[in-house]
VOGU-3710 file (C-alpha; in Angstrom, 3 decimals, decimal comma):
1> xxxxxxxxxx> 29,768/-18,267/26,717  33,632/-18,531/27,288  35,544/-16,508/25,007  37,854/-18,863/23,650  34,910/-21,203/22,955  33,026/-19,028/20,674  32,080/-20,536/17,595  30,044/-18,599/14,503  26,913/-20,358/15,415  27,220/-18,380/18,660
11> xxxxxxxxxx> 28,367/-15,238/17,231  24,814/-16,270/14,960  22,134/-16,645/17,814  23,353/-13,714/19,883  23,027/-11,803/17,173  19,302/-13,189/16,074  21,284/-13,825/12,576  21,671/-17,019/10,243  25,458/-18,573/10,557  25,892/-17,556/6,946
21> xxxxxxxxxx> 25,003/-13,903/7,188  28,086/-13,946/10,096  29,620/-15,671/7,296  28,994/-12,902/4,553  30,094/-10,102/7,595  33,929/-12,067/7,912  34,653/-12,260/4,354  32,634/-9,563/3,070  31,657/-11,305/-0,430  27,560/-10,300/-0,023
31> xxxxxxxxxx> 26,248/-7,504/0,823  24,079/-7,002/4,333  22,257/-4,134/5,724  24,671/-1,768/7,718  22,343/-2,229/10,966  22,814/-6,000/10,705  26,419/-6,027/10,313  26,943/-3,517/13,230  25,131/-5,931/15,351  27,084/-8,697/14,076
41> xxxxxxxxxx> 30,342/-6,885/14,448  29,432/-5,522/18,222  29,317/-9,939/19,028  32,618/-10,362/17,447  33,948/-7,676/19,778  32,401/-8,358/22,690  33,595/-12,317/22,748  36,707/-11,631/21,038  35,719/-14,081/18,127  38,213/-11,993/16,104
51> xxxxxxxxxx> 41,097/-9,595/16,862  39,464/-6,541/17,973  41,500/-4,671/15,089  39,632/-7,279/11,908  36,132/-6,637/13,315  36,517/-3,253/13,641  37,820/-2,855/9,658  34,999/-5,529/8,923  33,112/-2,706/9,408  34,695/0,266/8,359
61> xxxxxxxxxx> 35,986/-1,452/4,943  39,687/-1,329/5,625  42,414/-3,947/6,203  44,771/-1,727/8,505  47,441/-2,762/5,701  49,845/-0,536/3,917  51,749/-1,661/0,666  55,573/-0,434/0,668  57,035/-0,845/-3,175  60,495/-0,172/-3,392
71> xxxxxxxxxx> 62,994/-0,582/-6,503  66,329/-1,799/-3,543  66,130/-2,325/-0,101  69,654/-2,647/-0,107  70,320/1,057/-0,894  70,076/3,176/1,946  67,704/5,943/0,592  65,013/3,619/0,545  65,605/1,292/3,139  65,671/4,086/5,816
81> xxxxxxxxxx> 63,060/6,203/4,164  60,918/2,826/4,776  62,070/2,558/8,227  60,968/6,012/9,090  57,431/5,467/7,149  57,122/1,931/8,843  57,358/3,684/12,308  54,958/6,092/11,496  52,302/3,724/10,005  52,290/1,819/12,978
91> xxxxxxxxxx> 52,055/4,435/15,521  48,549/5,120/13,066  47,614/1,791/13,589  48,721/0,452/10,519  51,114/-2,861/9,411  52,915/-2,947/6,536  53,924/-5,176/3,764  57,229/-4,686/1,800  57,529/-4,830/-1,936  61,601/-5,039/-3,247
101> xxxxxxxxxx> 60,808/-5,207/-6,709  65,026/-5,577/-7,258  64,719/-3,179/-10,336  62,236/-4,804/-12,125  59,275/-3,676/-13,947  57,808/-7,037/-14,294  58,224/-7,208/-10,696  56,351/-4,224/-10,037  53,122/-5,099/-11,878  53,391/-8,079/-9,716
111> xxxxxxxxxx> 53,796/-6,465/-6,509  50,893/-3,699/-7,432  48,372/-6,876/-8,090  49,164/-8,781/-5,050  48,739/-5,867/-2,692  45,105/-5,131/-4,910  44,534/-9,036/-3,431  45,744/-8,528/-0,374  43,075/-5,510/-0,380  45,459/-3,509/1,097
121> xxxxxxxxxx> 44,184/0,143/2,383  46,915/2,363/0,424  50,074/2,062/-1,403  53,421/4,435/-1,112  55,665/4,105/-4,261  59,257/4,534/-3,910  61,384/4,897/-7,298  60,811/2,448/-10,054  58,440/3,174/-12,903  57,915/6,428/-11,510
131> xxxxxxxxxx> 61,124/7,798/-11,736  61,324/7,506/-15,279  62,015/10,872/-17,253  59,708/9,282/-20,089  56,381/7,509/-18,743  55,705/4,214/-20,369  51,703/4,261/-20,899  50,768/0,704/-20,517  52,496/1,390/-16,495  50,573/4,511/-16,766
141> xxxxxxxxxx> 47,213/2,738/-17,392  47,981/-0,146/-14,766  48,752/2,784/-12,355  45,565/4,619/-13,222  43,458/1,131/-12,789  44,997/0,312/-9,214  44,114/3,788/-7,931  40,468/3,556/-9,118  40,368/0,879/-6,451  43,398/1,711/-4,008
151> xxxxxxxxxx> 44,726/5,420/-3,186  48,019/5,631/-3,630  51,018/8,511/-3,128  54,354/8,656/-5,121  57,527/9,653/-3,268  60,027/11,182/-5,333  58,567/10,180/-8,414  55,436/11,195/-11,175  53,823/9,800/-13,946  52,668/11,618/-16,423
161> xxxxxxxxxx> 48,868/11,339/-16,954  48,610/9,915/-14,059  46,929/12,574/-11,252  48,722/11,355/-8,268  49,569/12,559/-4,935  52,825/13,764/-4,601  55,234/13,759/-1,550  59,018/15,059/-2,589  62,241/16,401/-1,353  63,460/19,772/-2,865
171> xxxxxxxxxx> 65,948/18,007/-4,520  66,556/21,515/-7,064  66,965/23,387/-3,606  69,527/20,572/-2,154  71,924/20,743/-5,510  71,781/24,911/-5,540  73,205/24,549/-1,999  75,810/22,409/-2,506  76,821/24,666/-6,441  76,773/27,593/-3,895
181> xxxxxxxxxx> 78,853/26,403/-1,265  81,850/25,253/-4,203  81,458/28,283/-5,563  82,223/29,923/-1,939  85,034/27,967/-1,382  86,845/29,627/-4,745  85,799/26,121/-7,123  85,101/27,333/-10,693  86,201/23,849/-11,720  83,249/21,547/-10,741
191> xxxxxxxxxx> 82,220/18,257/-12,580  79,013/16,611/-11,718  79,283/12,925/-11,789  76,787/9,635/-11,015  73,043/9,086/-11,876  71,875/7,814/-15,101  70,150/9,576/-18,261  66,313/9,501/-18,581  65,934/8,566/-14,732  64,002/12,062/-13,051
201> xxxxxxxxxx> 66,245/12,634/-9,853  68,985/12,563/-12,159  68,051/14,517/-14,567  66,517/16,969/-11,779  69,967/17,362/-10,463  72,045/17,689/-13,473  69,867/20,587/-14,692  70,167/22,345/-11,713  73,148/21,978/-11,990  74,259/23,343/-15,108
211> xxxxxxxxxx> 71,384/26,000/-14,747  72,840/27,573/-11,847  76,875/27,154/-12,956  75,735/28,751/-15,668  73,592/31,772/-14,235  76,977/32,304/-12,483  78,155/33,191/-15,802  80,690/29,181/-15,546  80,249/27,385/-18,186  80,286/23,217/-17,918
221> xxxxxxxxxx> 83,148/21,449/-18,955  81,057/18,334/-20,399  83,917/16,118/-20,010  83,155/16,433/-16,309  79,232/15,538/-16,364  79,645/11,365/-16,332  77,363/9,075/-14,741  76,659/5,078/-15,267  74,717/4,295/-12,029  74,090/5,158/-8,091
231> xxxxxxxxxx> 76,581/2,492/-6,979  79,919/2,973/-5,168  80,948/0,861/-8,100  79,490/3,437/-10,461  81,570/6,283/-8,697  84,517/4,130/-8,884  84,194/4,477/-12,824  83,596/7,618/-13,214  86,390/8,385/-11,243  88,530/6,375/-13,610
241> xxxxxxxxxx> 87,392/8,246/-16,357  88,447/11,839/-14,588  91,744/10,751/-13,997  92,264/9,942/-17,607  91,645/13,428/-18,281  94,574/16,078/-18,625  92,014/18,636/-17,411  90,250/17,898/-14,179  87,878/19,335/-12,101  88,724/20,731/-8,677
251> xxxxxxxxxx> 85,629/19,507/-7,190  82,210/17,496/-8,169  78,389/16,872/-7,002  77,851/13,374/-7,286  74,545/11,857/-7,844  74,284/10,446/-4,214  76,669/9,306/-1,357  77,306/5,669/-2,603  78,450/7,667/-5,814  80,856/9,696/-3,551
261> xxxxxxxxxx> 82,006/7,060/-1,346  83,002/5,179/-5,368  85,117/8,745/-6,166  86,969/9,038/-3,225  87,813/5,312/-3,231  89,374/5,507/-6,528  91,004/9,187/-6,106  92,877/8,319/-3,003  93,988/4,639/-4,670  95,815/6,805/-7,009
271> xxxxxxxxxx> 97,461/9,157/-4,903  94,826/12,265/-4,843  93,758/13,598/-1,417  90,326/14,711/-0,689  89,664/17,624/0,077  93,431/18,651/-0,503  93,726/17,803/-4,150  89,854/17,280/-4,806  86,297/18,721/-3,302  83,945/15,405/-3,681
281> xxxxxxxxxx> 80,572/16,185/-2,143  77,259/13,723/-1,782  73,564/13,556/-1,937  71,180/11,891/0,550  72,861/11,974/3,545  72,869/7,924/3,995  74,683/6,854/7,345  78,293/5,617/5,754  78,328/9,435/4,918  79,200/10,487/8,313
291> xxxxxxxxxx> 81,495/7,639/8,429  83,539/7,130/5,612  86,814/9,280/5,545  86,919/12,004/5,421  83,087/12,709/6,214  81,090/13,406/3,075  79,497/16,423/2,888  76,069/16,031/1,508  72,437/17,334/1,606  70,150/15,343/4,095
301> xxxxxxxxxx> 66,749/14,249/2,566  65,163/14,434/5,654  64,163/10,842/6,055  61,793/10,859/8,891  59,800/14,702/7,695  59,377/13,100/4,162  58,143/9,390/5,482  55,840/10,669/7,888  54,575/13,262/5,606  53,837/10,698/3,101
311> xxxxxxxxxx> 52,125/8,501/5,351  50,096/11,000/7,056  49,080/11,861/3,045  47,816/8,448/2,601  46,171/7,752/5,578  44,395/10,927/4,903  43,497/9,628/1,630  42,408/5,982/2,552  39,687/7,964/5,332  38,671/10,335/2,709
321> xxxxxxxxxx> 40,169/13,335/3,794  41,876/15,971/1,853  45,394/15,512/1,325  48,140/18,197/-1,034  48,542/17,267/-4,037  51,946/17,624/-3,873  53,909/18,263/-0,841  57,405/19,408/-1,128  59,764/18,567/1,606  62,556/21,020/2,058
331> xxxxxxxxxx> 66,046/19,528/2,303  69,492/20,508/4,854  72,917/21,006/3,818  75,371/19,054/6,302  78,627/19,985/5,924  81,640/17,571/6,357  85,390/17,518/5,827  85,052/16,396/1,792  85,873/19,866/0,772  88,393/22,724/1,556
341> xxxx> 88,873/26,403/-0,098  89,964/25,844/-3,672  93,599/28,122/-3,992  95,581/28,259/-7,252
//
């Protein structure tokens, strides 16, 4: 037989099979013996009937698939955290599909059913539902019910009652090292601004925050802890709102770099000169960071260590390995020209 004219009736007397057991193999809706479909499955390889790749995960159960979901693909955490992942996946042997749920729950429950469908071999969750402070328990239970069929690992994110894998940046470690280098550079004067309430990176960061000004023996001007959002817009109003203060703070954390790149838009509209007049440092380490004047200092999250690791989690998973439960990635100050010594 000539490859390319290989039909299932073929594939069916080669094999000493009927054309519908071949047919039960490809779709996999009725059960055969295991000796029957390896014999079907060596005639698909050996003619090509298939890509090599589908009769293989005929077999072994698996699609070769990976789900992305992802709350923006416009913001630059997660599109290069995917971009590092996506690499990775397919140097495993794995494709991808991409989920931009554009900040919507409704969305998500979509996304997580279609890639169920799809029968998908594992899902990595970026942001979302499970970066909510407060778990909602009907996304709990739909969580719970996809991973009864699909393993799945959270990135930056929990759920509580849900028993998930866990991949995550020290994001504690990364806000101690930027209080720490303000407070070396003479700031006792430090706002923290960007992020919003109730969201868990947010409220990770604030804490640490205020815990360590505060085991320093500072306390926190609360007029200087303001956050509406991630956005450079975001920054760009909270900004506002410092300038309309008589007391300001010499220098602030903000929530991420998009947050930043919003404060130092606004301060140097209005005359202030960073780092001269004000210390502004970021969070994420995006690529504008390096770019936008004067050079944001920041904390890198690592992109490629934490996309990898979380890929090398699942894959582990979807082959029935052990994976950590949780795997913490450590994070990198980079320092910048966004902040100076503080002198009276």
């Amino acid at each position: 037989m000539k490859k390319e004219n290989v039909t299932i009736y073929d594939i069916a007397k080669e094999a000493n099979v009927s054309p519908a057991t071949v047919s039960r193999v490809l779709t996999g809706n009725a059960k055969v013996r295991p000796q029957t479909t390896r014999k079907i499955v060596d005639v698909i390889e050996k003619y090509n009937f298939r890509p090599n790749s589908l009769a293989r995960s005929l077999f072994h159960k698996q699609s070769k698939t990976i789900g992305f979901i992802l709350p923006d693909i416009n913001h630059p955490f997660f599109s290069t955290l995917v971009q590092s992942s996506e690499a990775h996946a397919l140097e495993l042997g794995y494709t991808t599909f991409l989920c931009n749920t554009r900040n919507n729950s409704e969305n998500e429950s979509k996304y997580l059913q279609s890639l169920v469908e799809k029968q998908v071999d594992g899902i990595i969750y970026l942001g979302g539902r499970i970066n909510d402070t407060d778990t909602d328990q009907e996304y709990a239970e739909e969580m719970k019910t996809v991973m009864e069929r699909i393993p799945v690992v959270f990135v930056n994110g929990q759920m509580n009652g849900v028993d998930a894998h866990i991949v995550r940046t020290d994001e504690e470690s990364g806000i101690e090292k930027l209080v720490e280098l303000l407070l070396n550079l003479n700031h006792k004067k430090i706002g923290f601004l960007g992020g919003k309430e109730g969201i868990s990176s947010t409220d990770v960061k604030r804490n640490t925050f205020v815990k360590m000004m505060e085991n320093k023996g500072i306390s926190v001007n609360e007029d200087w802890v303001l956050g509406t959002g991630f956005s450079i817009e975001s920054g760009e109003e909270v900004a506002g709102q410092l300038l309309n203060l008589k007391d300001r703070p010499t220098a602030v954390i903000c929530a991420n770099d998009f947050v930043a790149i919003g404060v130092i838009k606004v301060l140097t509209k209005f005359g202030l000169t960073v780092p001269d007049d004000v210390s502004v440092v970021g969070f994420d380490d995006i690529y504008l960071a390096q770019h936008f004047p004067p050079g944001i200092t920041t904390v890198s999250q690592n992109y490629d260590h934490l996309g990898q690791t979380a890929i090398n989690v699942l894959v582990n998973l979807i082959n029935e390995k052990e994976a950590e439960r949780e795997t913490v990635i450590p994070t990198s100050l980079v320092l910048r020209d966004s902040c100076r010594i503080f002198s009276e």
